[in-house]
C-alpha positions as CSV (number, residue, x, y, z in Angstrom):
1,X,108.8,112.9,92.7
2,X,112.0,113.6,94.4
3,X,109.9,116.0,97.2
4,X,109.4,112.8,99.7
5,X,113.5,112.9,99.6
6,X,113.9,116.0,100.5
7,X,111.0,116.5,102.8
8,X,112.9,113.5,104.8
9,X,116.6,114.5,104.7
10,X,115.8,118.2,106.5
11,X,114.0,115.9,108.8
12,X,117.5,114.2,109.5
13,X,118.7,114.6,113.4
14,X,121.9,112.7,114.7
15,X,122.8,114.8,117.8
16,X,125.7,113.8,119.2
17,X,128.2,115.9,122.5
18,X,131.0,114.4,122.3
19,X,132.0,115.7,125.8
20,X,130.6,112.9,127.4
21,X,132.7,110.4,126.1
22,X,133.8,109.0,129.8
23,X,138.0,109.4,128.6
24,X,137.0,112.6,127.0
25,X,139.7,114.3,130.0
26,X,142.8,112.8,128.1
27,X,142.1,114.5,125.1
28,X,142.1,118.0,126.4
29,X,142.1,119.1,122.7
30,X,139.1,117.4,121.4
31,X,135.7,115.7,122.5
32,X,134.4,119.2,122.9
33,X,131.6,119.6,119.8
34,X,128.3,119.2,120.4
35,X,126.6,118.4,117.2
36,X,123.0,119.4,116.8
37,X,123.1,116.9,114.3
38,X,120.7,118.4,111.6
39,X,122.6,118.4,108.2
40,X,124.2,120.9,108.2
41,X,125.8,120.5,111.5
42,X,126.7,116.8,110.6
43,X,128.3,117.5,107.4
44,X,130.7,120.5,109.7
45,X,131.8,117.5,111.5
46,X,132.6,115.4,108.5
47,X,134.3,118.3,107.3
48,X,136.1,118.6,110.3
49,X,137.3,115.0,110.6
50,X,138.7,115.3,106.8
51,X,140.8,118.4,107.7
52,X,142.5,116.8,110.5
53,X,142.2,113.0,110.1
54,X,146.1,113.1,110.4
55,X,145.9,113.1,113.9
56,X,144.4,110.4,115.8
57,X,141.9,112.0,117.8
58,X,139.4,112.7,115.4
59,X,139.6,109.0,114.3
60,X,138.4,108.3,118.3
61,X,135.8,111.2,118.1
62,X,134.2,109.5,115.1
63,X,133.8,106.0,116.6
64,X,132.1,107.9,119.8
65,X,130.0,109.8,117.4
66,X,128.7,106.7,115.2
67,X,127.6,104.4,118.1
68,X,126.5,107.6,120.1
69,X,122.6,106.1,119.8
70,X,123.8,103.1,122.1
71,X,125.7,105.0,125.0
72,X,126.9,101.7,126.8
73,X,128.5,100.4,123.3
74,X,129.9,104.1,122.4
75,X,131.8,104.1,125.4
76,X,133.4,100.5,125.6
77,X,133.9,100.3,121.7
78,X,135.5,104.3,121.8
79,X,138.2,102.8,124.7
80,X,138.7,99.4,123.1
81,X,139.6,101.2,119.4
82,X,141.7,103.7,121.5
83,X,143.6,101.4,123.4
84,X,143.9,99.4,120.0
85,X,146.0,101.9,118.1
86,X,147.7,103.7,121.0
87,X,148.7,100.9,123.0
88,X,148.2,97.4,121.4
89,X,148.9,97.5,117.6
90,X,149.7,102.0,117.4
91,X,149.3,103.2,113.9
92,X,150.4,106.8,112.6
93,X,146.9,108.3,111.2
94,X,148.3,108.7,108.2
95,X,148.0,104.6,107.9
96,X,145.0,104.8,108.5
97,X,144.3,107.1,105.5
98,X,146.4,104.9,103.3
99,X,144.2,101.7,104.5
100,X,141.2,103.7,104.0
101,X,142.2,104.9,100.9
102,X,142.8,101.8,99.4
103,X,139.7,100.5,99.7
104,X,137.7,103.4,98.9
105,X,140.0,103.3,95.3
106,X,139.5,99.3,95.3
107,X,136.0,98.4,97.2
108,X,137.0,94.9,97.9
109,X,135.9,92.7,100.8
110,X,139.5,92.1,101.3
111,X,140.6,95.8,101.2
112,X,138.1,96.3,103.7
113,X,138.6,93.5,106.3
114,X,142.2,94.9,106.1
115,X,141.1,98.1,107.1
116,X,138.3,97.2,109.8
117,X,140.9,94.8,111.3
118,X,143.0,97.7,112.2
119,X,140.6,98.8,114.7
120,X,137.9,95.7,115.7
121,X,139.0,91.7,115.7
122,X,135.8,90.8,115.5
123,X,133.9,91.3,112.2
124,X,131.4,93.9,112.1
125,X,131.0,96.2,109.5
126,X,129.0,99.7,110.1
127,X,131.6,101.3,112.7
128,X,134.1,101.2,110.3
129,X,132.1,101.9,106.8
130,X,131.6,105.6,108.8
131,X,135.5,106.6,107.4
132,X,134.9,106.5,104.2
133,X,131.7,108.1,104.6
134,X,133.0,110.8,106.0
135,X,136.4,110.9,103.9
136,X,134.2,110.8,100.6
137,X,130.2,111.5,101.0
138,X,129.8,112.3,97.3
139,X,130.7,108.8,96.7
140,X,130.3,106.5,100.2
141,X,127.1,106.3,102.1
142,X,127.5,105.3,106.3
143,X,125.7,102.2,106.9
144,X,123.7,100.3,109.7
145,X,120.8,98.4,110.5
146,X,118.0,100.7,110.4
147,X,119.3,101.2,106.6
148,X,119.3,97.3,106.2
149,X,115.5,97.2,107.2
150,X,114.9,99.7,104.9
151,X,116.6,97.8,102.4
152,X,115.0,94.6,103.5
153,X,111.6,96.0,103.3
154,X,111.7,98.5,100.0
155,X,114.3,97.1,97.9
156,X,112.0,95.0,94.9
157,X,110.0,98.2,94.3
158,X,113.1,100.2,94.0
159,X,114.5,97.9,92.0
160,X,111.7,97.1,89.5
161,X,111.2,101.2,89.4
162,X,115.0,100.9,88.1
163,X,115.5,97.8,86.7
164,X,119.2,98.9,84.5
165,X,120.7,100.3,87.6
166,X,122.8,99.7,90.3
167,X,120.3,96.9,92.1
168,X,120.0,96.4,96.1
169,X,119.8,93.5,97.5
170,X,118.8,92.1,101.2
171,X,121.0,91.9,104.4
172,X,121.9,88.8,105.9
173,X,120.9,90.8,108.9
174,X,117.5,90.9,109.8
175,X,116.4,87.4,107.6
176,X,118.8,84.6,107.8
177,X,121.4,85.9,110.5
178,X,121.1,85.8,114.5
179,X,123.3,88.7,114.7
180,X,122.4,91.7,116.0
181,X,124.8,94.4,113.9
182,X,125.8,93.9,110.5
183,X,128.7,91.3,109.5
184,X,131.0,90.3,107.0
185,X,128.2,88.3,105.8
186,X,126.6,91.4,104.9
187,X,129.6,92.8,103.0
188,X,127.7,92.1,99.4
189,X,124.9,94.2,100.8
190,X,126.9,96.9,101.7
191,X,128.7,96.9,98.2
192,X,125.2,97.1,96.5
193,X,124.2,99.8,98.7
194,X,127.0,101.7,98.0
195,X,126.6,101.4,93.8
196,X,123.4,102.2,94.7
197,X,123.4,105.2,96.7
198,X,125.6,106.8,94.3
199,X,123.3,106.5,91.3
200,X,120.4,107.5,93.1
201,X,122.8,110.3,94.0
202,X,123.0,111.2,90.4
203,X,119.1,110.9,89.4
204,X,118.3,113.4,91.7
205,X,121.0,116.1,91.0
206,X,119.4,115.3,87.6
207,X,116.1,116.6,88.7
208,X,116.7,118.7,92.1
209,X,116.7,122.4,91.4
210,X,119.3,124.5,93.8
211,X,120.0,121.1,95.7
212,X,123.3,118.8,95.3
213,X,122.8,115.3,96.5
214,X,125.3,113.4,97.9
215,X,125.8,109.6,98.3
216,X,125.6,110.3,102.0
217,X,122.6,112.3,101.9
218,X,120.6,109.4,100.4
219,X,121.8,107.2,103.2
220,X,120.5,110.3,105.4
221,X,117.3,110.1,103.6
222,X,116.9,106.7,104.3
223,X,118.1,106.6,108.2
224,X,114.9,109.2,108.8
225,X,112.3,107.7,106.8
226,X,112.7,104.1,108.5
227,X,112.5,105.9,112.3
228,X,113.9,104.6,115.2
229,X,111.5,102.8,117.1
230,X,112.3,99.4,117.9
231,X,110.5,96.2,116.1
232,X,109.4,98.5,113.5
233,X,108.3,96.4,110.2
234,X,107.8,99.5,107.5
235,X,109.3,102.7,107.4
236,X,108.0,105.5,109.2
237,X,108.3,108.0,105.9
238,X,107.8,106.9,102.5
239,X,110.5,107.4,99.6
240,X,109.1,107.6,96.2
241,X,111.2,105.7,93.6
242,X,112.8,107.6,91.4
């Protein structure tokens, strides 16, 4: 059962240089990995942003890196957060932490508007969910809308297949929201998806032989099986339930 997860996660590919971040020239220190983004290259990085999150830079390299697969965005949002805590409202990084911190200890829509509103005014939620992500994967999936459609599209047979744990349920996004990133609307969502990721986490370090699963790596799993080609109603790889 658990082969259609692990066939799909070592198909996982997020390649990201962050050299071509367009202000990559005032960090002379930094914006220089290029990530093959495979798993094991993506989980250096995360690695790499947990051993020195208390400087600022890798908190910029991170944005860049999570909206990488929309270059116009990556750039704009990457200035506007770094402009944001250098020049209009500067934080230390270890503030950041703390915020961070906080919610991942309390996961509270309030804990993390508090958070998110230290780098975005307006109220999306993927960018941000990335921190704790990479802070804690045993425990904290990423988030974003090809996840959602997954969701949106497999949750009642994962569910039923489950019925006494953690349930998901639907994003606003996608069915009764306009918008075309995820909201606070979809806050609940994420919350589910979280409870979720981390029990189907468990199962399969339960039954995976020589393998341990993280929270994030089921969030990986599910990022490659939906694909990435626009207006896409099912996902392009099928996920057993387990």
């Amino acid at each position: 059962m658990p082969e259609s997860w692990m066939n799909t996660l070592t198909k996982y590919r997020y390649p990201v240089n962050l050299s071509n971040y367009c202000g990559a020239h005032n960090f002379p220190n930094h914006f220089k990995q290029n990530i093959i983004g495979d798993r094991e290259t993506t989980i250096k990085f995360e690695n790499y942003f947990r051993e020195n999150c208390l400087m600022l830079e890798p908190w910029f390299e991170v944005i860049f890196w999570k909206l990488n697969s929309q270059p116009d965005r990556a750039q704009i949002h990457t200035c506007t957060v770094v402009k944001q805590l250098t020049e209009i409202r500067p934080v230390s990084p270890s503030y950041l932490l703390g915020t961070a911190q906080k919610f991942m200890e309390s996961v509270t829509r309030k804990n993390f508007v508090t958070f998110r509103k230290l780098f975005f005014s307006s109220n999306v939620i993927a960018t941000v969910a990335t921190y704790p992500a990479f802070l804690n994967p045993e425990i904290f999936p990423m988030v974003d809308t090809r996840v959602a459609k997954w969701v949106n599209s497999q949750y009642t047979i994962h569910n039923l297949n489950d019925p006494l744990g953690p349930q998901l349920i639907p994003s606003v996004f996608g069915i009764s929201s306009k918008s075309t990133v995820l909201t606070s609307a979809d806050f609940d969502f994420y919350y589910y998806w979280i409870l979720w990721t981390r029990h189907m986490a468990k199962k399969m370090n339960e039954i995976s032989n020589n393998f341990h699963w993280r929270a994030r790596d089921i969030e990986m799993a599910v990022f490659t099986a939906w694909g990435d080609q626009k207006g896409r109603k099912t996902p392009l790889l099928h996920l057993n339930p387990i």
